[in-house]
C-alpha positions as CSV (number, residue, x, y, z in Angstrom):
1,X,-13.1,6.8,22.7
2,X,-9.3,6.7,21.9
3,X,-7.9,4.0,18.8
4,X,-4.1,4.1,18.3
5,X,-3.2,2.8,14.6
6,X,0.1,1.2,14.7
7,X,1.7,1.6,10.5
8,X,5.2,2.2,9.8
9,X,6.7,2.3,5.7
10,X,6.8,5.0,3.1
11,X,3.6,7.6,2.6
12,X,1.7,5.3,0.7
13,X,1.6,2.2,3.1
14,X,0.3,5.1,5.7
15,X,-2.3,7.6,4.0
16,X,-5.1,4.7,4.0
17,X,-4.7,5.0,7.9
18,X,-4.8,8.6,7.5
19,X,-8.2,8.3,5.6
20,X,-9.2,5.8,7.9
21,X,-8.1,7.9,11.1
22,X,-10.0,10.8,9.8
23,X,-13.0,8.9,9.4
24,X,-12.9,7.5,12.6
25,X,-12.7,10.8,14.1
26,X,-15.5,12.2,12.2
27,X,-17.2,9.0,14.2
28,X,-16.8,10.7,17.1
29,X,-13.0,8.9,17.9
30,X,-9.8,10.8,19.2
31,X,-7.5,9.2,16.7
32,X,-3.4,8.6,17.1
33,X,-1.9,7.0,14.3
34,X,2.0,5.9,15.6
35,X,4.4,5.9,12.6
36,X,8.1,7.1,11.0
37,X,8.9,11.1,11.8
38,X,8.7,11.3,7.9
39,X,4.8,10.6,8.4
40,X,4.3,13.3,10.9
41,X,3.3,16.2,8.3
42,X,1.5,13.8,6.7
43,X,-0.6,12.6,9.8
44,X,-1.0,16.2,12.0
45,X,-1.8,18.1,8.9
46,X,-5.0,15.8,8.2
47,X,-5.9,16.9,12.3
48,X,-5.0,13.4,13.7
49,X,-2.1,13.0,16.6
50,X,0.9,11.6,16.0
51,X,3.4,9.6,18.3
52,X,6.9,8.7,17.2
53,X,8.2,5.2,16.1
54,X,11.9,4.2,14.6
55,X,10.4,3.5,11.6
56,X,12.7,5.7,8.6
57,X,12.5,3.4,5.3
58,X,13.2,6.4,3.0
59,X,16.6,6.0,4.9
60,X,16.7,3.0,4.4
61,X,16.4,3.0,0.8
62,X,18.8,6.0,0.6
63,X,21.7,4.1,2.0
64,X,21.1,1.1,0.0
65,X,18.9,1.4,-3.1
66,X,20.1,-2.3,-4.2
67,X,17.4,-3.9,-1.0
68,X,14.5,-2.6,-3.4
69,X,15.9,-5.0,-6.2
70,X,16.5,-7.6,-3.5
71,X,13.5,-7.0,-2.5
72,X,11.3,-8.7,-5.5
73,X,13.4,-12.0,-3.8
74,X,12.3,-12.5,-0.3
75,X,15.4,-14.8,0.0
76,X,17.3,-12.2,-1.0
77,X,16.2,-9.6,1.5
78,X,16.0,-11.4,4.7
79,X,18.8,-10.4,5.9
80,X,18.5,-7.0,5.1
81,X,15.5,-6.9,7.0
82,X,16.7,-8.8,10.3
83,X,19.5,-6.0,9.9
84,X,17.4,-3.1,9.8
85,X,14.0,-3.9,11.7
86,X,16.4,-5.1,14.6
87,X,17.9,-1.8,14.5
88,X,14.4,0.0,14.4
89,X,12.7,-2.3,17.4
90,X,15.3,-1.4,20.1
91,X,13.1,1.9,20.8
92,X,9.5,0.6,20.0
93,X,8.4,-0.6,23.6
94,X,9.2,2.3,25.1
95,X,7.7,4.6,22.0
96,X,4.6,2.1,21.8
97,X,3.3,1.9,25.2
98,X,3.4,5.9,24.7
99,X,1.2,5.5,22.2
100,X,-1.3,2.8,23.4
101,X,-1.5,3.7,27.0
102,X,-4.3,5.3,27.2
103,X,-6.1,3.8,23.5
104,X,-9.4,2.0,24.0
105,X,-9.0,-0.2,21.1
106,X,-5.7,-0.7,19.0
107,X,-5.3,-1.8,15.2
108,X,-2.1,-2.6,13.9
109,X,-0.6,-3.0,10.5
110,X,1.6,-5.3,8.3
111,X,5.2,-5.4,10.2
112,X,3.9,-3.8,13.4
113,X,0.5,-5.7,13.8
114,X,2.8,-7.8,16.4
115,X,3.5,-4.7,17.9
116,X,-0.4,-3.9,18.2
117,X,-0.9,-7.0,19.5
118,X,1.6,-7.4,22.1
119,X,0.3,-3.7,23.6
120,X,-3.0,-5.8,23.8
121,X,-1.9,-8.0,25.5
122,X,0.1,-5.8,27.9
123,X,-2.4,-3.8,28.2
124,X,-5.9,-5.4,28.1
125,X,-7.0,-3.6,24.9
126,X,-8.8,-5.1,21.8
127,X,-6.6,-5.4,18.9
128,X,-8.0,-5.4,15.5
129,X,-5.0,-6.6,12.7
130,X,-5.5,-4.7,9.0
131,X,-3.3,-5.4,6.1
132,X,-3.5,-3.7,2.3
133,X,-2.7,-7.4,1.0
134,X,-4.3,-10.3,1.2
135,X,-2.1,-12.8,3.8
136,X,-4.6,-15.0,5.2
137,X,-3.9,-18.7,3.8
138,X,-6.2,-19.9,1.2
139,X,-6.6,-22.1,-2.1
140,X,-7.8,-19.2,-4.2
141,X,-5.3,-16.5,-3.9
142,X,-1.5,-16.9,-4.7
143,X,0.6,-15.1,-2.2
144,X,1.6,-12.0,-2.8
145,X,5.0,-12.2,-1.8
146,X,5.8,-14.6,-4.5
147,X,6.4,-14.4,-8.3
148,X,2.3,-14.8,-9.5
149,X,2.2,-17.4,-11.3
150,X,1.5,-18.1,-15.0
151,X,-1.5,-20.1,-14.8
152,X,-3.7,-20.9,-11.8
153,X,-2.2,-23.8,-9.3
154,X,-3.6,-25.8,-7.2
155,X,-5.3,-24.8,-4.2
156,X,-3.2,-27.1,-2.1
157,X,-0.5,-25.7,-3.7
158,X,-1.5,-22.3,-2.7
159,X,-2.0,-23.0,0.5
160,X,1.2,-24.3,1.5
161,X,3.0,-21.0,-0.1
162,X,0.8,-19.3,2.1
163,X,2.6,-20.9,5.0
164,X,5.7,-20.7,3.6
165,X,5.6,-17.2,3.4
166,X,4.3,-16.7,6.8
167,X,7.5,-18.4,8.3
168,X,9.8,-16.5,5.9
169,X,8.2,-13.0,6.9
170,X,8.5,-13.9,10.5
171,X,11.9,-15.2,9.9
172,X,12.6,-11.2,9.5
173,X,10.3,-10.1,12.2
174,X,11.5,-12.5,14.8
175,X,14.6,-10.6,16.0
176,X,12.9,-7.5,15.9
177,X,10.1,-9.1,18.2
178,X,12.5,-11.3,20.7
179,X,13.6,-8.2,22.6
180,X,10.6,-6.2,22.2
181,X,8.8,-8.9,23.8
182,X,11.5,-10.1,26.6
183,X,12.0,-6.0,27.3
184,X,7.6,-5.9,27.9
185,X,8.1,-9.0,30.1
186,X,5.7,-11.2,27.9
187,X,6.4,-14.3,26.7
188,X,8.0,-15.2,23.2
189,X,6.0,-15.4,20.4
190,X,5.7,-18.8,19.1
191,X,9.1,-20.0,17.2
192,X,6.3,-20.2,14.2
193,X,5.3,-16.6,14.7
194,X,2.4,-15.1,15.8
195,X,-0.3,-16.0,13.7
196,X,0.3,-19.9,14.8
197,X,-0.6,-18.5,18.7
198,X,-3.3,-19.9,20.6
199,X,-6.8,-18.8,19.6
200,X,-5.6,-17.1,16.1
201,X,-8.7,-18.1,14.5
202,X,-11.0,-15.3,16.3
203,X,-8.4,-12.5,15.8
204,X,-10.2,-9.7,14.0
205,X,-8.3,-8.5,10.4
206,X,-9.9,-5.8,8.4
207,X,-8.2,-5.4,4.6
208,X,-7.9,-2.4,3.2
209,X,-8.7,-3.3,-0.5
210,X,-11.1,-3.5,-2.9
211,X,-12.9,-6.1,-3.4
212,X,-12.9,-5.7,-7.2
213,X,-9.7,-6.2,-7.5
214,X,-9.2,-9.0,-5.6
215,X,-12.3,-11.2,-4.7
216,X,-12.3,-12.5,-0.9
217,X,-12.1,-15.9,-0.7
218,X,-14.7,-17.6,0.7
219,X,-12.2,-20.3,2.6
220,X,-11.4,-17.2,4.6
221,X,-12.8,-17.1,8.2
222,X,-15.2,-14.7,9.3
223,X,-13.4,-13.1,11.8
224,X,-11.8,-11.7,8.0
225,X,-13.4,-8.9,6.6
226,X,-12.9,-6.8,3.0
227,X,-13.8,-3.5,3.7
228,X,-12.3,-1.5,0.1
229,X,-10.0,0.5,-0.6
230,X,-8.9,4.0,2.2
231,X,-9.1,7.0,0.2
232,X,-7.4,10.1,1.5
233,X,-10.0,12.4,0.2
234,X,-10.3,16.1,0.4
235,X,-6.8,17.1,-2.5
236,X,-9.1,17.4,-5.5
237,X,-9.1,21.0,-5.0
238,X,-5.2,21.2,-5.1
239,X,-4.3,23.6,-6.8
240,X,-1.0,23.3,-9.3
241,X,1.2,25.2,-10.2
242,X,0.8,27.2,-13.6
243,X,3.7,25.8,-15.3
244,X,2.0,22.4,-15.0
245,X,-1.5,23.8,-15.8
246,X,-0.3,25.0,-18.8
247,X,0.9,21.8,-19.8
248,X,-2.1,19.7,-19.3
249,X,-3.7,22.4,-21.0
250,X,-1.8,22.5,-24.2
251,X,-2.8,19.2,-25.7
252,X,-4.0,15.5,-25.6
253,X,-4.1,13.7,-21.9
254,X,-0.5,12.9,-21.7
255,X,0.9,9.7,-20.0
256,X,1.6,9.8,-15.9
257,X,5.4,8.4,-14.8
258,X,6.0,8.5,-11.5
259,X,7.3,5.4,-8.8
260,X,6.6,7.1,-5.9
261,X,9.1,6.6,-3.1
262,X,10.9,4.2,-5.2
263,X,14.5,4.4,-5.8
264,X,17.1,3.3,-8.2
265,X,20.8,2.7,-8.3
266,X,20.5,3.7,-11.5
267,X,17.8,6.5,-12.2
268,X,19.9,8.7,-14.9
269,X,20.0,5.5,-17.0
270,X,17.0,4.2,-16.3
271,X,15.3,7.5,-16.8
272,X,16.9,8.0,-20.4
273,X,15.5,4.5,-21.4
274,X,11.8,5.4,-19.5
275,X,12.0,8.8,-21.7
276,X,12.8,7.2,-25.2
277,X,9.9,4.9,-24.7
278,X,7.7,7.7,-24.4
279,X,9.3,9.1,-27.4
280,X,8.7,5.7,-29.5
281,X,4.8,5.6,-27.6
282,X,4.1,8.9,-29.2
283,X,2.8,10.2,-26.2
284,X,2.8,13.6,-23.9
285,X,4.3,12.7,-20.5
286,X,4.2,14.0,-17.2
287,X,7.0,12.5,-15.3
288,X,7.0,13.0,-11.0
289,X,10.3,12.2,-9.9
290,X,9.7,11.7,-6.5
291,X,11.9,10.4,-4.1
292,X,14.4,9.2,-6.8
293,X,13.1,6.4,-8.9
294,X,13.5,8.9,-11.6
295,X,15.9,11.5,-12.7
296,X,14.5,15.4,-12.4
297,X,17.8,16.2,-14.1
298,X,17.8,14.0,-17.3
299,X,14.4,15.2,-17.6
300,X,15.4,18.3,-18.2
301,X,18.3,18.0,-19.4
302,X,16.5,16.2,-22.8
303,X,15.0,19.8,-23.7
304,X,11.3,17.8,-25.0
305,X,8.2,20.2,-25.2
306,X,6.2,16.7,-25.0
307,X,7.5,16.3,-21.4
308,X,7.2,17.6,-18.4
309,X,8.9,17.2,-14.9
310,X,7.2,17.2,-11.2
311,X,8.2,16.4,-7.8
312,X,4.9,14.8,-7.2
313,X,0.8,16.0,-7.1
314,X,-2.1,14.4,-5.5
315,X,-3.2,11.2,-7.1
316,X,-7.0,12.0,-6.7
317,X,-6.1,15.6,-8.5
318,X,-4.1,14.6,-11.2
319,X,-5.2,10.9,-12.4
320,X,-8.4,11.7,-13.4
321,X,-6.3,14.6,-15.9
322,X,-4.0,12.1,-17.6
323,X,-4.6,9.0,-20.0
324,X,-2.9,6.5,-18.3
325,X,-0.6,5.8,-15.5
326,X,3.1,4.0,-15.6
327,X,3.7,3.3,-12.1
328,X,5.4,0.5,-9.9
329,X,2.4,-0.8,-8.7
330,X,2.7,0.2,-4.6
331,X,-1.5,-0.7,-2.9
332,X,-2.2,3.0,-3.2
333,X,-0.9,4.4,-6.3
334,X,-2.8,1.0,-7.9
335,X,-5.9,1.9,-6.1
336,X,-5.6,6.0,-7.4
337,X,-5.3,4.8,-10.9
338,X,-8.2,2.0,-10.7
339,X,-10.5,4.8,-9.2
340,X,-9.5,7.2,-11.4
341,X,-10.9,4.9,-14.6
342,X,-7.4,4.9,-16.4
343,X,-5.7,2.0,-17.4
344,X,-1.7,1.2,-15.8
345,X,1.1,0.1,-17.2
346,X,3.0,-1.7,-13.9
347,X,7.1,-1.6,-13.5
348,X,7.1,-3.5,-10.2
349,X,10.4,-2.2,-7.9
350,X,9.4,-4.4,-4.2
351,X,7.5,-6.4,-2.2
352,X,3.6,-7.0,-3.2
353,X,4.1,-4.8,-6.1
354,X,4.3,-7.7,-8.5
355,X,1.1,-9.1,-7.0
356,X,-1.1,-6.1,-8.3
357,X,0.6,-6.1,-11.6
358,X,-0.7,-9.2,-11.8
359,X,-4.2,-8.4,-10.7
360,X,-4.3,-5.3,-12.7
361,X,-3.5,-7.8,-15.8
362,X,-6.4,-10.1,-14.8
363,X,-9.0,-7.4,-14.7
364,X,-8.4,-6.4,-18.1
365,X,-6.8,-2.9,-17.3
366,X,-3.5,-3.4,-17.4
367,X,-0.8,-5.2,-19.8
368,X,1.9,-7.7,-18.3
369,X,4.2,-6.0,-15.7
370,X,7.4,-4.8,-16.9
371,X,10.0,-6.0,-15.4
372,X,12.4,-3.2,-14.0
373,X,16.0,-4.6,-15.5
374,X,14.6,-5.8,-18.4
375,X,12.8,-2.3,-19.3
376,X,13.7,-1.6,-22.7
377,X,12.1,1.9,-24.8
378,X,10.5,-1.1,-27.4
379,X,9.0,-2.7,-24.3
380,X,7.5,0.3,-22.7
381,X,6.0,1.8,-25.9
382,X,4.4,-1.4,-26.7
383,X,3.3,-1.6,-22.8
384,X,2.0,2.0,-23.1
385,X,-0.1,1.5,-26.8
386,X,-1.7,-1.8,-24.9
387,X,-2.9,-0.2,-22.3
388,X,-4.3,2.9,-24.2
389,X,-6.1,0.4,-26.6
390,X,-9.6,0.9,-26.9
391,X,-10.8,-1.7,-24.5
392,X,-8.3,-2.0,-21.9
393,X,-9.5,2.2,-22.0
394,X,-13.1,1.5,-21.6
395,X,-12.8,-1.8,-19.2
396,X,-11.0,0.7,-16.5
397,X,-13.4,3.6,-17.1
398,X,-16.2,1.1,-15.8
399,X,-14.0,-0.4,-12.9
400,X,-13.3,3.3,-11.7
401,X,-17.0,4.2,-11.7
402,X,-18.2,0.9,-9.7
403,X,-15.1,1.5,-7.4
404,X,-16.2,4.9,-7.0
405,X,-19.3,3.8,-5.8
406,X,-17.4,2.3,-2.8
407,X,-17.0,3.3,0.9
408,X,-14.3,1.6,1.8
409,X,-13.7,3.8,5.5
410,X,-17.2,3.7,6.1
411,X,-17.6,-0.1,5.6
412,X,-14.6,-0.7,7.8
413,X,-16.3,1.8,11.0
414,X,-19.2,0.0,10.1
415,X,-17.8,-3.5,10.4
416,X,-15.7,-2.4,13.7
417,X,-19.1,-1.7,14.9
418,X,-20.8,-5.1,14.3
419,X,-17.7,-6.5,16.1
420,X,-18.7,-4.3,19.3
421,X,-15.0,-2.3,19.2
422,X,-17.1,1.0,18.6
423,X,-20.0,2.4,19.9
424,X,-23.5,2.8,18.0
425,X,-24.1,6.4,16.7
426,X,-26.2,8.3,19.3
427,X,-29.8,7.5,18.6
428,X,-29.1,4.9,16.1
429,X,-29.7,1.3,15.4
430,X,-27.6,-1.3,14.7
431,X,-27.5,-1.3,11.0
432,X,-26.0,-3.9,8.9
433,X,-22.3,-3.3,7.6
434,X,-22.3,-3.4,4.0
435,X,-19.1,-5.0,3.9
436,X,-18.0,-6.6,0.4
437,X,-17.3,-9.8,1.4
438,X,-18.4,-13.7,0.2
């Protein structure tokens, strides 16, 4: 059996569908996960095919660092996105049937499950949708795209933000999605979008979180399933390099830093005011500078024994060697740090990132986010000695051991199986998913 995933964005919105390919394949699956040329390495060196889609956000962000600011305003960003998705679409029919035509079943994610979808339809192949938020509408569960709010509102309330931001996330899509559409000779998507089409109820979605960090609601349908969190397993034997042995060697757990593929407009200054934090916190830091969130240079430049510069290291390696994390709060990097048992301080950059601050707040293993432009040193210190107090310490410890305990790939094959989009292991009967759901 073929499955073509369909996920586009930075490394970390596609290494779940790495894990998940790779467990797919271990099924017994051929397994093609279509995404950004900066994915390939990432996809073929984990044995699963790749096939090319316009899909370059770490361009994106390098041209204009100011759409991650916009980006914590969806008002803000729309045009921006119309802008750039319109760009990326014009080669994705041609790229995309290359990459479904000869799939047996198709899953597509966030901005290209209409993309998924559409090859369904063209094609006559199942679709299953997966998201690493929750999106479906419901009383219990602010959407993520907006600001979470201070205390619980309404569920009516709720609901209609929900809607809200399904037309505003459309309203960047649905340029993108006119031509791809009109140049596949299928009919427009509703002006609504498509999950107002025709039969939306019974499409399948899979989520790609834990269910201990954020509950499914039980207004959800059942075609909606949590399956937990897809861990890219299999980098715990990395090996670093000495210099950074050494370090974690030579004292206490220090303190992680790192925002991943974030950028800033601003990183030298921004650094100096994340490194005199540290300084006020007390604490050893290791700081991964990654795609530019974060100054390597100023770093360096500050001459500190107590710190210590990387480009980046694998989060299933490295969390479980450092006290706790600072990060922007991306799906991933909060999932690493949960199942890792550390506590997080959040500086949300984009997008849902704000949404998992929050939830890591709620659970008890996390302070308040800080917000990016009004990061002060006082503020992180203080953020960093909360979330190294004693029980925000020992309330993650004991959410990183039940998460551990989770399966999130194998509930997901398992639920794909009970839908009857993969076959039964030879021999085997049908046994009930396990899936974390209520």
């Amino acid at each position: 059996m073929r499955i073509t995933i369909f996920s586009i964005g930075t490394q970390g919105d596609v290494r779940p569908f790495v894990a998940l390919g790779r467990g797919l394949q271990r099924a017994g699956c051929r397994v093609r996960i279509a995404s950004g040329n900066t994915c390939e390495p990432l996809i073929t060196g984990h044995g699963l095919e790749f096939a090319p889609l316009n899909a370059d956000f770490l361009d994106i962000m390098a041209r204009d660092p100011g759409a991650l600011q916009r980006g914590l305003n969806p008002l803000a960003l729309l045009a921006t996105a119309r802008r750039e998705l319109g760009a990326m679409a014009s080669g994705w029919p041609e790229q995309g049937r290359a990459a479904a035509e000869d799939a047996d079943l198709l899953l597509g994610n966030g901005m290209v499950a209409p993309l998924a979808s559409s090859f369904g339809e063209l094609l006559g192949r199942p679709v299953v949708e997966t998201h690493l938020q929750p999106i479906t509408p419901c009383p219990d569960i602010p959407p993520m795209m907006l600001p979470p709010p201070e205390r619980p509102r309404p569920g009516a309330v709720n609901r209609l933000l929900f809607h809200f931001c399904r037309l505003l996330t459309w309203q960047m899509l649905s340029p993108a999605y006119a031509g791809v559409r009109r140049e596949l000779g299928l009919p427009a998507f509703p002006r609504r979008g498509p999950t107002y089409s025709v039969g939306r109820e019974s499409q399948k979605l899979l989520y790609g979180f834990s269910p201990l960090l954020v509950p499914p609601s039980r207004h959800w349908p059942a075609s909606v399933r949590v399956a937990g969190n897809w861990f890219l397993d299999g980098e715990r034997d990395w090996r670093p390099p000495p210099a950074l042995a050494d370090f974690l060697a030579a004292g206490p757990k220090p303190v992680y830093v790192g925002f991943g593929s974030m950028r800033s407009g601003d990183s030298g200054d921004f650094t100096a005011r994340v490194l005199e934090g540290l300084r006020r916190s007390g604490r050893r830091a290791l700081i991964a500078t990654g795609w530019g969130g974060l100054s390597r240079e100023v770093v360096e430049r500050a001459g500190d024994g107590n710190f210590f510069a990387i480009d980046a290291a694998p989060h299933d390696w490295l969390f479980p060697r450092v006290a706790l994390a600072v990060h922007h709060g991306g799906a991933g990097t909060t999932a690493a740090a949960l199942r890792a048992g550390i506590p997080s301080v959040v500086v949300p950059f984009f997008g849902d990132q704000p949404f998992w601050a929050w939830r890591l707040a709620e659970v008890g293993v996390a302070p308040p986010a800080v917000r990016r432009k009004e990061l002060t040193a006082a503020a992180l210190a203080d953020a960093i000695r909360s979330g190294l107090s004693g029980s925000m310490g020992r309330r993650a410890a004991a959410l990183g051991e039940c998460l551990r305990a989770e399966d999130g790939v194998a509930n997901a094959i398992a639920q794909l199986r009970s839908w009857g989009l993969l076959p039964e292991p030879a021999g085997s009967a049908r046994a009930p998913s396990g899936m974390h759901y209520s």
